[in-house]
C-alpha positions in Angstrom: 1.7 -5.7 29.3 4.7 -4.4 30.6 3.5 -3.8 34.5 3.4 -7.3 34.4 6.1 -7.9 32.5 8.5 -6.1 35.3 7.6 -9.0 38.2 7.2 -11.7 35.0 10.7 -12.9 36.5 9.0 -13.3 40.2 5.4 -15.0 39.2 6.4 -17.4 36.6 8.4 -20.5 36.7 9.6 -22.7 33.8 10.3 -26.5 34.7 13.8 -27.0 34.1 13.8 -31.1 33.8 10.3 -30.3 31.2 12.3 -27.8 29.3 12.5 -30.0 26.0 12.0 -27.6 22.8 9.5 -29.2 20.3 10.5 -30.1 17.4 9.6 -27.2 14.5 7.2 -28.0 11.7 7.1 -26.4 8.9 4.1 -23.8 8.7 1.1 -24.5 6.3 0.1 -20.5 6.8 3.0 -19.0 4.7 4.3 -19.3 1.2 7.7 -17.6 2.0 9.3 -16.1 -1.4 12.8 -16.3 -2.1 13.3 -13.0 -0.9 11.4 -10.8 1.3 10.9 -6.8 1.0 11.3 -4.6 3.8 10.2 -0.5 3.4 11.7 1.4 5.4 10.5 5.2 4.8 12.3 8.2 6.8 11.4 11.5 7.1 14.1 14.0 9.7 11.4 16.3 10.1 8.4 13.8 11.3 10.0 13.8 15.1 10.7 16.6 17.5 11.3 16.5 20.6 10.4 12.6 20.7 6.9 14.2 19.3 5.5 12.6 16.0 4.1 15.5 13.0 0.9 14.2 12.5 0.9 15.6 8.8 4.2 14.0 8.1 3.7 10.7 9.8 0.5 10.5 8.1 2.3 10.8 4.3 5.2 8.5 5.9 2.9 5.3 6.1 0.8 6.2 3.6 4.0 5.8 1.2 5.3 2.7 2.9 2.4 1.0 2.3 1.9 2.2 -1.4 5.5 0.8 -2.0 5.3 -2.0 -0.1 1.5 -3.2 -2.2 3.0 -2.2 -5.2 -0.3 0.5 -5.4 -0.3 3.8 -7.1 -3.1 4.7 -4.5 -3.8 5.2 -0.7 -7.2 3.4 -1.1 -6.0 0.3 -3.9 -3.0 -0.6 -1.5 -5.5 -1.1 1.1 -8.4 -2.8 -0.8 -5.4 -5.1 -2.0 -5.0 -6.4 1.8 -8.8 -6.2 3.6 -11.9 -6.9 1.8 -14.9 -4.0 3.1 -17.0 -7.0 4.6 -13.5 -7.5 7.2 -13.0 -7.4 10.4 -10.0 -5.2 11.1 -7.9 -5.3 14.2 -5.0 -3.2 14.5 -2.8 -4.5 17.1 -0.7 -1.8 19.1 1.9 -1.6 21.9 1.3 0.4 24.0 3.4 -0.8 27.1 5.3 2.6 25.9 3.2 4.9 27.5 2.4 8.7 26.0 5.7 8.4 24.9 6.9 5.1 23.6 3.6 3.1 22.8 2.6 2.7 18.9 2.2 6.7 17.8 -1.9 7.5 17.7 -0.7 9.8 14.1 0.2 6.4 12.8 -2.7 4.4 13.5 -4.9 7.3 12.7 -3.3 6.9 9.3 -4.1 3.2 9.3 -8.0 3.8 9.9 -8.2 6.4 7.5 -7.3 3.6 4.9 -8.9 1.2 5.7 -12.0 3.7 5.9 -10.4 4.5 1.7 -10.8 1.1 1.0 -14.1 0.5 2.1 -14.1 -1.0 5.3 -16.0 0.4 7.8 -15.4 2.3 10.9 -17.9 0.0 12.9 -15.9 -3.1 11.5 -12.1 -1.5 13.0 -11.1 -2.5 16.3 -7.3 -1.4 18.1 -6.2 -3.2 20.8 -3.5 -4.3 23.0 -3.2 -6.5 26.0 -3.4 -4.0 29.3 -6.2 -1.0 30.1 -4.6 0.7 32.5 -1.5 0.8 29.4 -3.9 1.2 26.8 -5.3 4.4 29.2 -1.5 5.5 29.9 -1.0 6.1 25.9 -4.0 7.7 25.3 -6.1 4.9 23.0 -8.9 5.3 26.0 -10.2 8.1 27.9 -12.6 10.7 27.5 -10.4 12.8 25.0 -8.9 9.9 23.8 -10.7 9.8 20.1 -8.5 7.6 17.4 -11.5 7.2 15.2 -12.1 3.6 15.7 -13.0 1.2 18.8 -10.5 0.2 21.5 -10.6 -2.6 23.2 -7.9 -3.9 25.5 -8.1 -7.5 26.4 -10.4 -8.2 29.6 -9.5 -10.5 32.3 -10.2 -14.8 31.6 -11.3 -13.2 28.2 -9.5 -16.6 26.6 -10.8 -19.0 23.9 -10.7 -22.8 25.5 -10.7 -24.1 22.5 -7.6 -22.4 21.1 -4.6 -23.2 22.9 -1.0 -23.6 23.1 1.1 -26.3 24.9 4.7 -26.3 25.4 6.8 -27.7 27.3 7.6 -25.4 30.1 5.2 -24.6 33.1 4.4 -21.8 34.2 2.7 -20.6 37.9 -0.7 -18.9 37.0 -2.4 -15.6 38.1 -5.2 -13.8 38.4 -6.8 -13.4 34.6 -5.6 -16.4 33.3 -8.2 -18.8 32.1 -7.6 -21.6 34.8 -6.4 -19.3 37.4 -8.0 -20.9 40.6 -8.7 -18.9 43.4 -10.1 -19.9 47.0 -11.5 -16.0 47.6 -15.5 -16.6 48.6 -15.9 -13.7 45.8 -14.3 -16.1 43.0 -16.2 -18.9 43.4 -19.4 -16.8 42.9 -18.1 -15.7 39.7 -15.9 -18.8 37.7 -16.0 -16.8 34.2 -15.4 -13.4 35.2 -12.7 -10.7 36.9 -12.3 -10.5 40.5 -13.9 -7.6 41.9 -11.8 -5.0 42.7 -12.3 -5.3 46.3 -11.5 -8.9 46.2 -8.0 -9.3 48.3 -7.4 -11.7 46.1 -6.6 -9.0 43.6 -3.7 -8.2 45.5 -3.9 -4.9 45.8 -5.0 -4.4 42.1 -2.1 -6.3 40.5 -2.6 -10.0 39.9 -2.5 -12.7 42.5 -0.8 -15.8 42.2 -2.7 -19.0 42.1 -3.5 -19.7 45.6 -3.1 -23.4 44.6 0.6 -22.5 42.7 -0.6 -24.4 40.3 1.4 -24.6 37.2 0.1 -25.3 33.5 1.9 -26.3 30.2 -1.0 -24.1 28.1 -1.4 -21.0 26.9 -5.1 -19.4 25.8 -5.6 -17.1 23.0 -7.3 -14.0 23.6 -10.9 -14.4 21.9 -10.5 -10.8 20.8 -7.9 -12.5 18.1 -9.8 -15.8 17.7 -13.4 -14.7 17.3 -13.7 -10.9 16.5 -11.2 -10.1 14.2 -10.5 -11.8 10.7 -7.4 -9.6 9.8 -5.1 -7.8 11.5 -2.6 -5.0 10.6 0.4 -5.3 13.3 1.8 -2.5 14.6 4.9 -2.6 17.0 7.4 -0.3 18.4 10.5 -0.4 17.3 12.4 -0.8 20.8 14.3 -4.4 22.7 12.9 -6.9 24.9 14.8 -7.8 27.8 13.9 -11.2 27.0 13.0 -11.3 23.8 16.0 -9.8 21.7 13.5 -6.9 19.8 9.5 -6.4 20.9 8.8 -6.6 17.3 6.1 -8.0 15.2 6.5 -11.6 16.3 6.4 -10.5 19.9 3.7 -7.6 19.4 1.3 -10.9 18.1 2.3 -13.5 20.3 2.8 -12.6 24.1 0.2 -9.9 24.5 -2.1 -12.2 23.2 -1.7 -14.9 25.5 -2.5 -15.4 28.7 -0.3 -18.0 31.1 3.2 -15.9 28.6 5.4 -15.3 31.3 6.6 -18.8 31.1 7.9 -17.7 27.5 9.9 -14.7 29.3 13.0 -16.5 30.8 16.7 -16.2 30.1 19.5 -18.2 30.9 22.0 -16.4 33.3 25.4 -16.9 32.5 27.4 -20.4 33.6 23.9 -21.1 34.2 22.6 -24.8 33.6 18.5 -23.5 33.2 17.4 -23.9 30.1 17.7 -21.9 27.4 15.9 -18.8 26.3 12.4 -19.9 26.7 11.1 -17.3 23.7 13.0 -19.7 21.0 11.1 -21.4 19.8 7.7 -20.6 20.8 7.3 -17.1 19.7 8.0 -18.4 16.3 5.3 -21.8 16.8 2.9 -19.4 18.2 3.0 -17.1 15.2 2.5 -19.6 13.1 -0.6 -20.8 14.7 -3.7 -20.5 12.2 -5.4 -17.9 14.7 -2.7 -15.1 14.2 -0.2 -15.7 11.2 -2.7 -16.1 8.2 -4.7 -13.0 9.4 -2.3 -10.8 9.9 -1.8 -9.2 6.0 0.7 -6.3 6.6 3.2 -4.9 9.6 4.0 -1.7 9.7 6.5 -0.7 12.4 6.5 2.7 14.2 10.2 3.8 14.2 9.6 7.3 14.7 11.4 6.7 18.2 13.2 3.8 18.3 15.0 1.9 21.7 17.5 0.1 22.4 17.2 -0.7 26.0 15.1 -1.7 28.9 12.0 -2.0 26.7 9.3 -2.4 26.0 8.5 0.0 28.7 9.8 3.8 27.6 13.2 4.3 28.6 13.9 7.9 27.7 18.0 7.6 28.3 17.8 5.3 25.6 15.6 6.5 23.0 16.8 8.1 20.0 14.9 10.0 17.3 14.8 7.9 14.3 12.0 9.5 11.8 11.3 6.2 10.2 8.3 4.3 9.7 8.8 0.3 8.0 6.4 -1.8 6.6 6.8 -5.2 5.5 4.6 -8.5 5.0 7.5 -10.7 6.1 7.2 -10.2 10.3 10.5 -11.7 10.5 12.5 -10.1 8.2 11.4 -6.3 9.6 12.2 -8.0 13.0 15.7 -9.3 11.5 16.5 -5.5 10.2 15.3 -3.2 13.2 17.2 -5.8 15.4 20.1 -5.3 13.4 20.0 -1.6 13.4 19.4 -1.8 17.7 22.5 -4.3 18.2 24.3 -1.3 16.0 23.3 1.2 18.5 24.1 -0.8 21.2 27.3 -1.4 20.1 28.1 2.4 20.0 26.7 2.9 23.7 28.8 -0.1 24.8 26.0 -2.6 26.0 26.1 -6.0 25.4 24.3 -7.4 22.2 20.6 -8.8 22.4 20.3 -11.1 19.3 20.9 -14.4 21.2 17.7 -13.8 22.9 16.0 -13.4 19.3 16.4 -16.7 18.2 13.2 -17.5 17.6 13.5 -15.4 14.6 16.1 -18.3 13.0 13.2 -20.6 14.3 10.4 -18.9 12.4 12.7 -18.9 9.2 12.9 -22.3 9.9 9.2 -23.0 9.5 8.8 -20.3 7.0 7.3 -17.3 8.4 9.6 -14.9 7.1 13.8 -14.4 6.2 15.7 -14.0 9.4 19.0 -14.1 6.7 20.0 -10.1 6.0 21.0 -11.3 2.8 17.9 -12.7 1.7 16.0 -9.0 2.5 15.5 -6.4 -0.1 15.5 -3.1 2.2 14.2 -0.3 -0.1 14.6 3.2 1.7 12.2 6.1 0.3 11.5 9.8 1.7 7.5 10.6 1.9 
């Protein structure tokens, strides 16, 4: 995601006179508690040299998810969130590259318990958005084993009958469902990927609508609609440039949309644009029926955690931080890793970031999760 990300700025365009924020409903998918747990489990010697132990990691989210189940056992905490006769995604991040993406040692960990709890390896899938980023991490490749399938999301690979409309436009490209495209090539194939000699391509990246067309809807990737029926989510813990923290919200949301650049903006400031165009919307589309009732656990890889320019790896600010979290409430593990990154910011002297999280004040809102510190129960344990 994040080669697009980088010209999201340039391609998209939200409608300044349509920018009217829906008005939040409360979400049928979540029974929020008065009080949400977050496990945060650190282990000093897990990272060196930004390089994950695999052992360590391993007995890292092995115990976070234990504590966070309330499990005695590997196998029972898992068998107490997936059912054998699943279908498991595990969503990633990898816009980090070999450095920064979601750790292979902790996903690795993931499969093996799911594999404990009786789900098999045929019914696992991992995936993110991008193949070329997917590729750059090492999910695929010819030495690039995790024990499970990867799949990244394939061009127009959209479900038409799962959408999202909002009130801001943005211009569409090459990929997206309705991208239209006057190349000879296209019209001979209205459901598939340009070739990659198509100049339409441009060059390999995507191509703006030759039309400029704009569209108010987003498509969810059939990957999340149709293959998967629950899904472990597993960000980074780094910022967004436009999105406060590339959490779990954002790790479920953006990547697995297409037409989401129009979700990207930011309001300059003494500027009269509208307003951060992730709030609300990451927190509506969360709550939509396709992603927030499937996805039954988070668990965030904090080995290496960032605090700026991400989600693409910035090594001048990455810091080793040995921890792995895991919570069932997205928002409140998104509330405390953006409150440790604003801390760090604060000690490098750049400028905060949680304005351009409010979408996680939305989602409490609607009940998805505690965005209130004081309302999360942060229990810190050693492997």
């Amino acid at each position: 995601m994040s080669g697009v990300a980088a010209a999201s700025l340039l391609l998209a365009i939200a409608s300044t006179a349509a920018e009217v924020p829906k008005p939040l409903v409360p979400s049928p998918a979540t029974d929020l508690p008065a009080r949400s747990l977050v496990v945060a489990v650190r282990d000093d010697a897990a990272v060196a040299g930004l390089r994950p132990d695999a052992g360590r990691v391993r007995a890292m989210v092995n115990r976070a998810v234990t504590a966070v189940t309330g499990q005695s056992d590997v196998a029972s905490a898992w068998r107490s969130l997936v059912k054998p006769t699943d279908v498991v995604g595990i969503k990633i991040a990898a816009a980090g590259g070999p450095i920064g993406a979601t750790r292979k040692p902790v996903v690795a960990a993931i499969i093996d318990g799911l594999i404990a709890a009786g789900v098999p390896r045929s019914q696992i899938v991992v995936w993110d958005r991008d193949e070329d980023e997917l590729r750059a991490a090492g999910y695929l490749g010819p030495h690039a084993s995790i024990g499970a399938a990867v799949r990244p999301i394939a061009p127009r690979s959209f479900d038409r009958s799962v959408a999202f409309t909002a009130a801001v436009l943005g211009k569409l490209i090459w990929g997206d469902l309705d991208f239209v495209s006057s190349s000879p090539l296209a019209s001979t194939l209205p459901n598939a990927p340009l070739p990659p000699g198509d100049p339409f391509r441009n060059g390999g990246r995507p191509a703006v609508a030759d039309d400029g067309r704009m569209s108010d809807v987003s498509y969810f990737a059939t990957i999340l609609t149709r293959d998967v029926t629950k899904i472990i989510n597993v960000p980074t813990m780094t910022d967004s440039v436009f999105a406060g923290v590339a959490g779990c919200l954002y790790n479920m949301t953006l990547p697995n949309l297409d037409n989401w650049r129009r979700f990207t903006f930011l309001k300059s400031p003494g500027s009269t644009a509208p307003r951060n165009t992730s709030d609300p919307y990451l927190a509506e589309i969360y709550s939509d029926p396709a992603i927030a009732p499937r996805v039954v656990l988070n668990v965030m890889d904090g080995l290496v955690a960032q605090i700026a320019g991400g989600p693409e790896f910035q090594p001048n600010y990455c810091r080793p931080h040995a921890t792995i979290y895991a919570s069932r409430d997205p928002v409140a593990l998104d509330a405390v890793a953006l409150r440790t990154i604003e801390q760090w910011r604060e000690l490098a002297h750049l400028p905060p970031v949680t304005e351009a999280a409010g979408y996680l004040w939305s989602a409490e809102q609607i009940k998805l999760g505690h965005a209130t510190l004081d309302k999360i129960d942060i229990r810190k344990l050693t492997p």
